[in-house]
N, C-alpha and C positions, 0 to 999 in steps of 0.2 A: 450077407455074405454069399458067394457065388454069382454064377450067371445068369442068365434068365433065355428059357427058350425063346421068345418072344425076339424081337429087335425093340420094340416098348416093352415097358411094365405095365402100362394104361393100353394098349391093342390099340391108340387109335381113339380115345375116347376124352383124355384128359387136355387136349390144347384148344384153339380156339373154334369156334364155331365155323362149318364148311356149307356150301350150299352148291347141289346138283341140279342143273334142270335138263331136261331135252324139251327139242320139238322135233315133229315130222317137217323133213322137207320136201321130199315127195310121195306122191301117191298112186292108188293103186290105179291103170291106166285102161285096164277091161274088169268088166263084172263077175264073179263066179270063176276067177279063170282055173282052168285046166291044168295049165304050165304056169310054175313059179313065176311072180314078178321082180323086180329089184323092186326096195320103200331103203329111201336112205333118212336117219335122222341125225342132228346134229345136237349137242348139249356144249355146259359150260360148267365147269366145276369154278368154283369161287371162295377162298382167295385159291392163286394157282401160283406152282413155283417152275411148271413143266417138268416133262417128264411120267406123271402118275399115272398109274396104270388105273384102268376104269374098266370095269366089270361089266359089258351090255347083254342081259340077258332079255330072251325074247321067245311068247311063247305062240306057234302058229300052230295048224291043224296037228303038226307032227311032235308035238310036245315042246317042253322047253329046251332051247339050246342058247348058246353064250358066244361071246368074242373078249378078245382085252385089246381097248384103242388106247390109247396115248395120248392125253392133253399137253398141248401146244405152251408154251410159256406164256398165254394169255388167259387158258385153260379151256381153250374151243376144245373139241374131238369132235368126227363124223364117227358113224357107221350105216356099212349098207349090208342087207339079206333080203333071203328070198322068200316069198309068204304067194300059197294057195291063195289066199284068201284074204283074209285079215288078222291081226296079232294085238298080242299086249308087250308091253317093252318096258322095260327099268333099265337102269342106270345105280350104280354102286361105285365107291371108292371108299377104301379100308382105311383111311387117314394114316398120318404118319407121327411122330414125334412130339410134331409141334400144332398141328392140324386134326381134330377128331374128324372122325368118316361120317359118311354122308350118304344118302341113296334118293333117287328119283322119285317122284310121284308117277304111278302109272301109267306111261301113254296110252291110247287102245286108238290102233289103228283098223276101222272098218272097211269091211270090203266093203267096194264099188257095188252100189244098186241098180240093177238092169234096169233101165230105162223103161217107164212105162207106156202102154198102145194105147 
């Protein structure tokens, strides 16, 4: 009897099995830099209905921070940020009703190594 905080009763955990991945698309373009770069990566949530909000979080020199992109009804999403240096980056979605949640295997994007003399 009653409601439920939740929009599930299961959070996300009870339907069918989801699958996240990313890759980097690009990378970092000078070594050690000084000035932030762009690194855009790209994932796919699997199966996808569009619409889901995806949780990219990402941790660079200045700790962790996050974005929410939006997979596509094929279940593409990009994101792009900026990194000193090099990062580590996940990927998360909360599942829905019918869909348990899912999260990325770690990317880790290295920085660019100076060129040896």
């Amino acid at each position: 009897a009653g409601g439920s905080f939740y929009a599930t009763r299961t959070q996300g955990v009870g339907g069918a099995n989801s699958t996240l991945k990313i890759r980097q698309v690009s990378r970092l373009s000078r070594p050690l830099a000084r000035k932030p770069q762009e690194v855009k990566i790209a994932g796919t949530l699997s199966p996808a209905e569009g619409g889901e909000e995806i949780l990219v979080a990402y941790r660079g020199s200045g700790g962790w921070k996050s974005t929410t992109e939006i997979a596509a009804s094929n279940g593409n999403f990009t994101s792009t940020f900026r990194v000193k240096k090099g990062a580590v980056v996940v990927a998360q979605w909360i599942g829905d009703d019918e869909r348990a949640g899912a999260g990325s295997a770690a990317l880790k994007i290295p920085p660019k190594k100076k060129p040896r003399k």
